[in-house]
Every structure is written in structure tokens, then in C-alpha cells.
C-alpha beads as a LAMMPS data file, in Angstrom:
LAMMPS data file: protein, C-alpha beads

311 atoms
310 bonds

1 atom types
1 bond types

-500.0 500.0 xlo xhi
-500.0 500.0 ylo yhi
-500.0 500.0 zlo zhi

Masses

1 110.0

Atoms # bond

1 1 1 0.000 0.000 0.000
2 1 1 1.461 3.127 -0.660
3 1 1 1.381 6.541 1.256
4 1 1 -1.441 7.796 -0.747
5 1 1 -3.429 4.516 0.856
6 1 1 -3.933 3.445 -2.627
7 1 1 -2.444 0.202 -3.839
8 1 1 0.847 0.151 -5.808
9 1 1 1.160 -1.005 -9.928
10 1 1 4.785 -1.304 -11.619
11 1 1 5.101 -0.382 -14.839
12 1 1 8.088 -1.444 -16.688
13 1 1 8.089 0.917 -20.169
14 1 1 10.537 2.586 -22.763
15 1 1 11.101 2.199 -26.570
16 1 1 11.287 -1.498 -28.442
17 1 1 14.300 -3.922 -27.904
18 1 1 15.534 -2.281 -24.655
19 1 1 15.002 -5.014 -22.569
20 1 1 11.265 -4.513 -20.949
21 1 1 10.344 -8.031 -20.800
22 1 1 13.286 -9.689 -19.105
23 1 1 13.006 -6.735 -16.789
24 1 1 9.704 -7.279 -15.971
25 1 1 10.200 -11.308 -15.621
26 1 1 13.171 -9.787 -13.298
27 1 1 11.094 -8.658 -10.947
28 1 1 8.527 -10.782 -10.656
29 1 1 11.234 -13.710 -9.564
30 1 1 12.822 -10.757 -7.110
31 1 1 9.134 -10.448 -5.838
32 1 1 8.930 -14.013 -5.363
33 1 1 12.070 -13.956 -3.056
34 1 1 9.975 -11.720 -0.698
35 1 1 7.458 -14.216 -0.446
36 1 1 5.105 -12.000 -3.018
37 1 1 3.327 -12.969 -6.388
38 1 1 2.859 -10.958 -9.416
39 1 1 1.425 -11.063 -12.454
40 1 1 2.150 -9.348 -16.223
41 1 1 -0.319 -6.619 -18.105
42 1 1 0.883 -6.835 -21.550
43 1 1 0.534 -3.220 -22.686
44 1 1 2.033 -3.325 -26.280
45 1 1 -0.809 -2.792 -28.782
46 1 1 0.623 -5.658 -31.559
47 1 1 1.072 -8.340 -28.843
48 1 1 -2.485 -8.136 -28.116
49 1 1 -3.072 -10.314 -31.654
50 1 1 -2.929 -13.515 -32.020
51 1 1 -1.150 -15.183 -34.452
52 1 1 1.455 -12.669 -34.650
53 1 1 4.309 -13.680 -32.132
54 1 1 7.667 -12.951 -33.975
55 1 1 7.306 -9.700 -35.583
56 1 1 5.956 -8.088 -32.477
57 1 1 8.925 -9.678 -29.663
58 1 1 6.062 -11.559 -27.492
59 1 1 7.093 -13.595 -24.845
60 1 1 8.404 -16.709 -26.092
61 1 1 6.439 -19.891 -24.450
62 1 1 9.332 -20.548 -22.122
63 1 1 8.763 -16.626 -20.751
64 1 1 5.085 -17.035 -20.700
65 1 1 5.397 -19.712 -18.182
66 1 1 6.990 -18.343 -15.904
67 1 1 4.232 -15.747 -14.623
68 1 1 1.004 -15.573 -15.455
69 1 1 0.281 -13.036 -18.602
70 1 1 -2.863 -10.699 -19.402
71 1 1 -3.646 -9.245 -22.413
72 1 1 -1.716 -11.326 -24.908
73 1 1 -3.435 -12.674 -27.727
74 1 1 -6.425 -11.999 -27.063
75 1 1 -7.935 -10.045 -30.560
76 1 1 -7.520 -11.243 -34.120
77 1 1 -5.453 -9.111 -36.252
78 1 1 -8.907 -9.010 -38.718
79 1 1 -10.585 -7.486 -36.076
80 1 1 -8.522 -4.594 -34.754
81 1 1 -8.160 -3.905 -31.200
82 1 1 -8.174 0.040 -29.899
83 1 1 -6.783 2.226 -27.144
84 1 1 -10.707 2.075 -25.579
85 1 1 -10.789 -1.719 -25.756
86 1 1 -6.952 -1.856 -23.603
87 1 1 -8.475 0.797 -21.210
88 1 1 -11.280 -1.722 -20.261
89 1 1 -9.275 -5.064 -20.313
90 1 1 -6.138 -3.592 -18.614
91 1 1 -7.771 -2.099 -15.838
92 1 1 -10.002 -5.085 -15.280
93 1 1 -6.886 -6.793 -15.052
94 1 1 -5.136 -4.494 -13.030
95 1 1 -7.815 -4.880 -10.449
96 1 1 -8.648 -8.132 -10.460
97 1 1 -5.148 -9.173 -9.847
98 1 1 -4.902 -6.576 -6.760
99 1 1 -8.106 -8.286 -5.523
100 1 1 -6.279 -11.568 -5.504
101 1 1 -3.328 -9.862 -3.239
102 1 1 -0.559 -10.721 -5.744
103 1 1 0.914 -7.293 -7.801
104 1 1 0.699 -6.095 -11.586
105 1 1 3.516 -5.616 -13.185
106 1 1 2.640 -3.440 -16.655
107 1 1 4.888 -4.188 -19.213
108 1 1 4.930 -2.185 -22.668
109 1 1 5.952 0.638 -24.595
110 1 1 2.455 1.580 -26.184
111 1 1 2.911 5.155 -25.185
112 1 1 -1.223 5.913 -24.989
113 1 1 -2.051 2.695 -23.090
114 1 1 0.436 2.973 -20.870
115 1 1 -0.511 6.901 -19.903
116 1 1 -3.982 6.317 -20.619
117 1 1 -4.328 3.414 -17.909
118 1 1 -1.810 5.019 -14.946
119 1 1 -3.502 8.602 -15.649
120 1 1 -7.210 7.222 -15.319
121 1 1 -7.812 8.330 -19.279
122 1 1 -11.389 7.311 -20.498
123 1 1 -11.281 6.892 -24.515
124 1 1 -14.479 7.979 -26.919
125 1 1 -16.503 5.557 -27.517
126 1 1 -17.200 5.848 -31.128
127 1 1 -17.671 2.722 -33.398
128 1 1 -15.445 2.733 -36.462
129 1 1 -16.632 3.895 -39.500
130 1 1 -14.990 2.398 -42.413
131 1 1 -16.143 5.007 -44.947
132 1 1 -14.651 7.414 -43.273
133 1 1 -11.362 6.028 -42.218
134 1 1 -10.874 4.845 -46.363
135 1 1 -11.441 8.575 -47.307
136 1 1 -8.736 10.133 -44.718
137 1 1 -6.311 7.128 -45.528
138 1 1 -6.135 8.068 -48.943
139 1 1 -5.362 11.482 -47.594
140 1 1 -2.274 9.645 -46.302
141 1 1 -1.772 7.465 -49.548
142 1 1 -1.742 11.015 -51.789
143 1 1 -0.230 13.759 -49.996
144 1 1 1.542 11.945 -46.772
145 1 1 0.919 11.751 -43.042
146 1 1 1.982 15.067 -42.592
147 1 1 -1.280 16.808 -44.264
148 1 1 -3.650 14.544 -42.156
149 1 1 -1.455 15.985 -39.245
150 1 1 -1.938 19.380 -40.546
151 1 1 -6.076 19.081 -40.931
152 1 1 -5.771 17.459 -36.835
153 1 1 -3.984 20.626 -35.999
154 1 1 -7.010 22.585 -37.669
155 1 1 -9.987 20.799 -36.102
156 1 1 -8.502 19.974 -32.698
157 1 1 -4.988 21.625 -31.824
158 1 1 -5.307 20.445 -27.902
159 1 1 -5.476 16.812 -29.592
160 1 1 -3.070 17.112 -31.928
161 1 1 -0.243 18.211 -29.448
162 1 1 -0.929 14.624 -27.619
163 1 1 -0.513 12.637 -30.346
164 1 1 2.286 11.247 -32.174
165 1 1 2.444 13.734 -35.935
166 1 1 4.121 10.257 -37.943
167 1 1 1.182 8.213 -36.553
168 1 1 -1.185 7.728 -39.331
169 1 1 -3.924 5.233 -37.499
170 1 1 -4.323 7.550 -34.439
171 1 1 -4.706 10.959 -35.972
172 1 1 -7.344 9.320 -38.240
173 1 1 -9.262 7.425 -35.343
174 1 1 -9.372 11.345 -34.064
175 1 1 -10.442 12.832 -37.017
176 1 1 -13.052 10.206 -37.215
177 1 1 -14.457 10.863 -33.975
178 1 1 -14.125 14.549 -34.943
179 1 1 -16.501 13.926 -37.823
180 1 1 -18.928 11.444 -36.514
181 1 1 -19.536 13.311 -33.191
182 1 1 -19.105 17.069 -34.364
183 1 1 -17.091 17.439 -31.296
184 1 1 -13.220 17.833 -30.872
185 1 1 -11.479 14.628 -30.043
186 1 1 -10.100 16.256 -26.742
187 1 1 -13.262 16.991 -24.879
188 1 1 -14.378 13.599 -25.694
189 1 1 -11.258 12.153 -23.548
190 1 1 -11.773 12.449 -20.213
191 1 1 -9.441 11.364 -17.106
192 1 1 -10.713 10.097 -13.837
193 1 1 -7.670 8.947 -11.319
194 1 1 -7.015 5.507 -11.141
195 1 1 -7.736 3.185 -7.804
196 1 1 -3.763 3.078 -7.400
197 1 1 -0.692 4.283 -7.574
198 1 1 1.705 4.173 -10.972
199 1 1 5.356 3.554 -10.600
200 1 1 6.909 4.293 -13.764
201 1 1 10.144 2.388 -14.134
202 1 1 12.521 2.381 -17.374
203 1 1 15.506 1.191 -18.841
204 1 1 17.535 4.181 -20.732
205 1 1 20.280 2.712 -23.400
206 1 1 22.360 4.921 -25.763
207 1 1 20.886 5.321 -29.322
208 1 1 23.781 3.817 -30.688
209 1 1 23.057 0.607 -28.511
210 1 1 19.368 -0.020 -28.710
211 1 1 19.496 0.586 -32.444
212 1 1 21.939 -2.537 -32.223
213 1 1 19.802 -4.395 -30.582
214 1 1 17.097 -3.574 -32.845
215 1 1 18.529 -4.822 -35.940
216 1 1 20.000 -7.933 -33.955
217 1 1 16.675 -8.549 -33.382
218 1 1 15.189 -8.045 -36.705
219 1 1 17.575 -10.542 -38.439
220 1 1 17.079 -13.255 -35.683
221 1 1 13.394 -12.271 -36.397
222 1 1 13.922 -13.065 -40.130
223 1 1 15.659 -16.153 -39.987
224 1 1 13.511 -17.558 -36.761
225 1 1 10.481 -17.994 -38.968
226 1 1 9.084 -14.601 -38.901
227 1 1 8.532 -15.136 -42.800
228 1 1 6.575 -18.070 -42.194
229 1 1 4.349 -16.843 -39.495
230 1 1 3.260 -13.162 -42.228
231 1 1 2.319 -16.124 -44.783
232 1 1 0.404 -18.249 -42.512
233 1 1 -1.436 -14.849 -41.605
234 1 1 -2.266 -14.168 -45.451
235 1 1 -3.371 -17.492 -46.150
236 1 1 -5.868 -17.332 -43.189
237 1 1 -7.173 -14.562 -45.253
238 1 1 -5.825 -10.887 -43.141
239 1 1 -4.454 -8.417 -45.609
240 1 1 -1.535 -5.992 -45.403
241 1 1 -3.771 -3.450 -45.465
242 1 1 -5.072 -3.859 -42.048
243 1 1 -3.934 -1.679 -38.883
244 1 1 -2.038 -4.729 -37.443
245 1 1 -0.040 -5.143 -40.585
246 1 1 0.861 -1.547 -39.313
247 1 1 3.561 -3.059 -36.673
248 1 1 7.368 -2.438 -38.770
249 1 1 8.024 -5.467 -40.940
250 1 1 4.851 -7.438 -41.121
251 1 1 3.781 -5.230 -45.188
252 1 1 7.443 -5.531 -45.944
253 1 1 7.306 -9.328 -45.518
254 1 1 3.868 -9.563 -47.391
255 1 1 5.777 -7.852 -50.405
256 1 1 8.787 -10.277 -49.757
257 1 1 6.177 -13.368 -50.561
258 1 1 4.417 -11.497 -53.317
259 1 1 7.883 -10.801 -55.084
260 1 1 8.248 -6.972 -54.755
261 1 1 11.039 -7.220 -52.454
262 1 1 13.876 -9.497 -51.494
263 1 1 14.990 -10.755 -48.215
264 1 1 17.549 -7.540 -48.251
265 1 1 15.199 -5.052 -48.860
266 1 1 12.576 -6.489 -45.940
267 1 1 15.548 -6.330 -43.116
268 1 1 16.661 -3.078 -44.382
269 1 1 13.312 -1.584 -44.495
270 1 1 12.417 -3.155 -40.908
271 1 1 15.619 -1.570 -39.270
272 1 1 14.554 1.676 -40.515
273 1 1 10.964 1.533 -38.900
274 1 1 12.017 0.105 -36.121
275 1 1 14.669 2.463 -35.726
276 1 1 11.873 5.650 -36.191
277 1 1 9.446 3.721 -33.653
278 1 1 11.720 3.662 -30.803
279 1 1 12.466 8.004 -31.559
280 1 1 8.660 8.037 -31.526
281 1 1 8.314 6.139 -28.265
282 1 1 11.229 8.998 -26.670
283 1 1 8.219 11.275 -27.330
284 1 1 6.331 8.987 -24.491
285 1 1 8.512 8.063 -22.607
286 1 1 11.584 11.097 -21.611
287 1 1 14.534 11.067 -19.755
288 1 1 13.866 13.728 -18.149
289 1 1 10.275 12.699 -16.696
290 1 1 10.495 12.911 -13.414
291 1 1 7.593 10.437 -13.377
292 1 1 9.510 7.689 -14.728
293 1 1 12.927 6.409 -12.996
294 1 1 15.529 5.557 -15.546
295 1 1 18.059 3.040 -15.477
296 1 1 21.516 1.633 -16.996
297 1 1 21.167 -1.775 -15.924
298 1 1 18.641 -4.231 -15.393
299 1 1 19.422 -5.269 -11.802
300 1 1 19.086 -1.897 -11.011
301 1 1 15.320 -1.116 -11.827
302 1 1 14.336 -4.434 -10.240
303 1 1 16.230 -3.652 -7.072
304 1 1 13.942 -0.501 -7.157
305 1 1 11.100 -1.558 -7.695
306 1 1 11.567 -4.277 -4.508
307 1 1 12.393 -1.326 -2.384
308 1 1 9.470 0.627 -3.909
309 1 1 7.255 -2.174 -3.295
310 1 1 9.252 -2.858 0.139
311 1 1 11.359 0.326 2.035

Bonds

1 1 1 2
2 1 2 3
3 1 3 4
4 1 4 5
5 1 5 6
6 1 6 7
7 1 7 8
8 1 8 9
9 1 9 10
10 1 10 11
11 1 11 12
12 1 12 13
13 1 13 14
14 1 14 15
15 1 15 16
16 1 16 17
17 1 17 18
18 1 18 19
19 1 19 20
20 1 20 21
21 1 21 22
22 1 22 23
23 1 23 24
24 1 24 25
25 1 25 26
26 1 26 27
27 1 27 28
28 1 28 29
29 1 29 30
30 1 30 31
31 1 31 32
32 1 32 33
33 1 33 34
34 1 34 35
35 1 35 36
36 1 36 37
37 1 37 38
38 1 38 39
39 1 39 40
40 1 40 41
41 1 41 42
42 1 42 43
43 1 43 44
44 1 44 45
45 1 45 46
46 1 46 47
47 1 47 48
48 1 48 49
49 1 49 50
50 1 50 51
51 1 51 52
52 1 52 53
53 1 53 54
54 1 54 55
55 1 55 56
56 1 56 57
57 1 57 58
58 1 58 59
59 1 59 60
60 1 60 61
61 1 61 62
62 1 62 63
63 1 63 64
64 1 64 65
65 1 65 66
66 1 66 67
67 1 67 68
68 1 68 69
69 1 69 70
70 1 70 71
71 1 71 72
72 1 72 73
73 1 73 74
74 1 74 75
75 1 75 76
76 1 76 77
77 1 77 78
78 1 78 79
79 1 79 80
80 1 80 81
81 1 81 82
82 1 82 83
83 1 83 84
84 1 84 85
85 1 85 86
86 1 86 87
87 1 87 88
88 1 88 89
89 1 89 90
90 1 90 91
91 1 91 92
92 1 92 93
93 1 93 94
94 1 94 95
95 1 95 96
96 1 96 97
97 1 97 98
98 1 98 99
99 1 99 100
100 1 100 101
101 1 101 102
102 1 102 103
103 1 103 104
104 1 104 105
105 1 105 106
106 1 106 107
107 1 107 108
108 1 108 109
109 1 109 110
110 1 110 111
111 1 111 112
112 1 112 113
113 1 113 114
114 1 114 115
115 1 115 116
116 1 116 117
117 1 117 118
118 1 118 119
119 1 119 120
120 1 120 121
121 1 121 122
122 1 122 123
123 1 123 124
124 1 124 125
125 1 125 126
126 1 126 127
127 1 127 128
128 1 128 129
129 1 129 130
130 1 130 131
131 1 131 132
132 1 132 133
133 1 133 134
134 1 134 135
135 1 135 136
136 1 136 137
137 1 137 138
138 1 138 139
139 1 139 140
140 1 140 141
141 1 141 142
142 1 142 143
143 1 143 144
144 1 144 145
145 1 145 146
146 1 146 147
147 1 147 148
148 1 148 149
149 1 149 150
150 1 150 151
151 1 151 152
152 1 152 153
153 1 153 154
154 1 154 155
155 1 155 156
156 1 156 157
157 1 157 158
158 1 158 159
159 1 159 160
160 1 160 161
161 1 161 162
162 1 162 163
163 1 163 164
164 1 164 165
165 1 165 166
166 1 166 167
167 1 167 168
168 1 168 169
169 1 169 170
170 1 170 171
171 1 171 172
172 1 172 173
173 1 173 174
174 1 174 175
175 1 175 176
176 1 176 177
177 1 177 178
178 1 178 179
179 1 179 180
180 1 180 181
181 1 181 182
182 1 182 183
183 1 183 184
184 1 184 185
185 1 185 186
186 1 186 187
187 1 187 188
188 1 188 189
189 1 189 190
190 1 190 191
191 1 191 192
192 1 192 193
193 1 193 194
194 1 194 195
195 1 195 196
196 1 196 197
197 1 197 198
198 1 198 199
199 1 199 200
200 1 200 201
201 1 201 202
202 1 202 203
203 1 203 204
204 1 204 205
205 1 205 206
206 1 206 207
207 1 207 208
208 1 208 209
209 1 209 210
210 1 210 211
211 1 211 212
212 1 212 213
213 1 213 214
214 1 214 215
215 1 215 216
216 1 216 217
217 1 217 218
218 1 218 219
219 1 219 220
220 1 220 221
221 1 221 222
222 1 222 223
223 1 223 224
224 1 224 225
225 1 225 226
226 1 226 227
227 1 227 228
228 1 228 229
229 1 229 230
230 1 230 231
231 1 231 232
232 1 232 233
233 1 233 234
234 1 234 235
235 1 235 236
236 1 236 237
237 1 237 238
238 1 238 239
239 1 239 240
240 1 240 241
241 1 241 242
242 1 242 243
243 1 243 244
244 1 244 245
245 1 245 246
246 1 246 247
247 1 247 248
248 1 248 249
249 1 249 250
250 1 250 251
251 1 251 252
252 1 252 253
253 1 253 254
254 1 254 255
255 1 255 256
256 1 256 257
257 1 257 258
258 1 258 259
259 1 259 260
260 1 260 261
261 1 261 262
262 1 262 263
263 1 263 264
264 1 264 265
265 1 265 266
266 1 266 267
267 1 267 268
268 1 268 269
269 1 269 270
270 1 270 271
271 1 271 272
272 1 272 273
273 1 273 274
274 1 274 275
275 1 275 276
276 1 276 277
277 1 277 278
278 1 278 279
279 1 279 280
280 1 280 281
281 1 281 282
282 1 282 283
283 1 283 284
284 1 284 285
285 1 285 286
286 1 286 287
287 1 287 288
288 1 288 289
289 1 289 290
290 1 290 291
291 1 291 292
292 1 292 293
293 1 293 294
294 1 294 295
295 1 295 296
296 1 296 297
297 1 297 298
298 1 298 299
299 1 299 300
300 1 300 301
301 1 301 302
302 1 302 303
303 1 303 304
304 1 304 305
305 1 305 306
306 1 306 307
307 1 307 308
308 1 308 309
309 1 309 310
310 1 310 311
């Protein structure tokens, strides 16, 4: 319990291939030494489908058995899964694992579903309209990202500042809500404080490192089946078109089997978008948020959050 009298949640967040998930498994065995359970929220928005395992870094089996996991594969990448549908699955999660006395442990580097469930954020609930979303996507297709950007900025310039300007699917969900509800996408998102309290915990490498890792990661990605699993996706009938195609790698690979690109091209490409999504996350998650404590070395976050947990 923590000096607010609220309950405590770790979350364990930061940009892609620094390390999150062995950090989190970290200290769930460190809680274990003190005699405590806990239990992983999965708060990345592509390891939410199933059927896509390699491309997105989920757990491997081995790390899923070793703690019990929430929110992994539970849509279908045909069926999309939004920042409103995490809100109500996380925090169901969060508290039904507090109500069994062992500890969440929020793992992820989603920057809106990790601030929208430890800031209390309550997403509009607008079904999708497909109409709509086809017309502002060609918007993107003809004149770039940018120029959606620029028409956010027009018709909502509170929302536009809290979103990411090189993330296509999110300004258009806004716009869309924009249109369908005549009211700006910021008023519709409201924030109530959560039932406990967030402790923000990162791991902070040096560009040069985690963009390393990255492309480690994409070629053991490449030759670990990661091919395989984007053509057993298309032959159960999902298209690179939809949103969790989006995730870096997972088009390229669909134009690898359909003969556009080579093998080269695909890790190449991935790097590149992989390397611009974890400079996108830094726009989440700063070094210099005093919310979140940053740290070199593995061993050192979980030793924090055990004395967080237990001073």
C-alpha cells in the first residue's frame, strides 16, 4: 500500500528492444524472493493479436510460463483492437489481480495505453466507421501523413499536441471521432484517477546501442520464422492493409512473398521503422520525466522496484 493509501502497480516501459520483458520477468522472480506474487499486463498494442508472435517480440512460451500473462493474444489481427478496448481489459486486469493480493507488473511501450491506464484516461466511444477512415487514408496514400497531421492541428490543436504527428492510425481514429460526433477529439477524452498508484520504471540505453539491438533482433526475427508466421497470416485470409499489418516489418514481408522485395530489402526496411518507432516512443517516454525512474542496468530497476514495493 502506498502513502497515498492506494495500492501500488509497476510499470516497466521505454522504446522497443531495450530489454522490458526480461526486466519485468526480473522482478517478478525478485518479488517471489519476498514471499510475493505478481502477475504481467501486456501493454504493447501488436502483442495483443494472435497469431502474430515474432514480428511483435512476445514472450516466447518458455517466458510465458513463468508468470502468469494478461492481455496477450487476445484479438484477431482481422478485427482490430483500440486504445478504448486496452483501457477496459487492462484495468479489469489491473484490479482483479490486486483483488487476488498478488501485484501487476505493466509491461509495454504503447505510449497511450500505458498513460492512458496510470492517468485514469477514459477513450471515446465511437464505433469505427470504415467510410470514413478509407477517405482520410487516402489522404495519407496522396499527400503523406503530414497533411492529415496538418487538418488534426485545424480541427482539434489540444489533440493534436498529444498525439504522435508520424502516426497515421491515431490521428485518423481522431479525425473520425471529430466527424462522426461534431465534437473535438479532446473533450471527448476524459481522465478520472485511477484506484492506485503508478510507478513508472525504465531502462535508458544509448541510441547507438538499442538501435543494435534492434537490428539484432530483426535478423534473428527473419531467420527464426518470422517469414513463415506473415504467410500463414495471409493465407488465413488478413491483408496488409489492415492496422495490425501496421507493426514495422509485417507489409514488408507480405511484399517479400508477393515478389516486390527481397529478403535484403525487408531487413533493411524493418531496421529503418524500427529504428523511427523507438524516436517516436522517446516522445512517451523522456529522460527527463520525473515520473519515470531511468536506469543503466537491469538489476538496477528491479532492485527498485523491490524497495518501492518494500522500504
Amino acid at each position: 500500500m502506498s502513502s497515498q493509501g492506494k495500492p501500488s502497480v509497476l510499470f516497466v516501459v521505454g522504446p522497443t528492444a531495450s530489454g522490458k520483458t526480461d526486466a519485468g520477468l526480473g522482478i517478478l522472480d525478485a518479488l517471489r524472493n519476498c514471499g510475493a506474487v505478481g502477475e504481467i499486463v501486456n501493454a504493447d498494442s501488436r502483442q495483443v493479436y494472435r497469431g502474430m508472435s515474432i514480428g511483435t517480440a512476445k514472450p516466447t512460451p518458455d517466458q510465458l510460463s513463468r508468470a502468469r500473462h494478461h492481455l496477450i493474444d487476445v484479438a484477431d489481427p482481422s478485427d482490430g483492437f483500440s486504445l478504448a478496448a486496452f483501457l477496459e481489459l487492462s484495468r479489469s486486469a489491473v484490479l482483479e489481480i490486486l483483488s487476488r493480493g498478488a501485484i501487476p507488473v505493466v509491461v509495454g511501450g504503447t505510449g497511450q495505453y500505458i498513460w492512458g491506464l496510470a492517468e485514469g484516461w477514459h477513450a471515446p466511444e465511437v464505433e469505427a466507421n470504415e467510410e470514413i477512415r478509407a477517405r482520410l487514408q487516402a489522404v495519407v496514400d496522396a499527400a503523406g501523413v503530414d497533411a492529415l497531421y496538418r487538418r488534426l492541428q485545424c480541427a482539434d490543436a489540444k489533440a493534436a499536441t498529444l498525439m504522435d504527428p508520424h502516426n497515421a492510425r491515431r490521428i485518423i481514429r481522431a479525425l473520425e471521432v471529430i466527424e462522426t460526433t461534431g465534437r473535438p477529439f479532446s473533450e471527448q477524452r476524459t481522465k478520472v484517477p485511477p484506484p492506485f498508484v503508478p510507478l513508472m520504471l525504465a531502462i535508458s540505453l544509448p541510441r547507438a546501442d538499442l538501435y543494435r539491438r534492434i537490428d539484432s533482433r530483426v535478423d534473428a526475427m527473419l531467420s527464426g520464422g518470422w517469414v513463415e508466421e506473415v504467410e500463414r497470416l495471409l493465407a488465413a485470409g488478413c491483408t496488409p492493409s489492415l492496422p495490425a499489418f501496421s507493426s514495422a516489418g509485417y507489409r514488408e514481408i507480405a511484399m517479400l512473398l508477393a515478389g516486390i522485395l527481397t529478403v535484403a530489402n525487408v531487413a533493411e526496411k524493418t531496421k529503418v521503422a524500427t529504428h523511427k518507432l523507438a524516436r517516436s516512443q522517446a516522445n512517451w517516454f523522456r529522460v527527463t520525466d520525473a515520473r519515470i525512474s531511468w536506469h543503466r542496468e537491469r538489476g538496477d530497476l528491479v532492485e527498485e522496484a523491490v524497495r518501492a514495493l518494500y522500504p
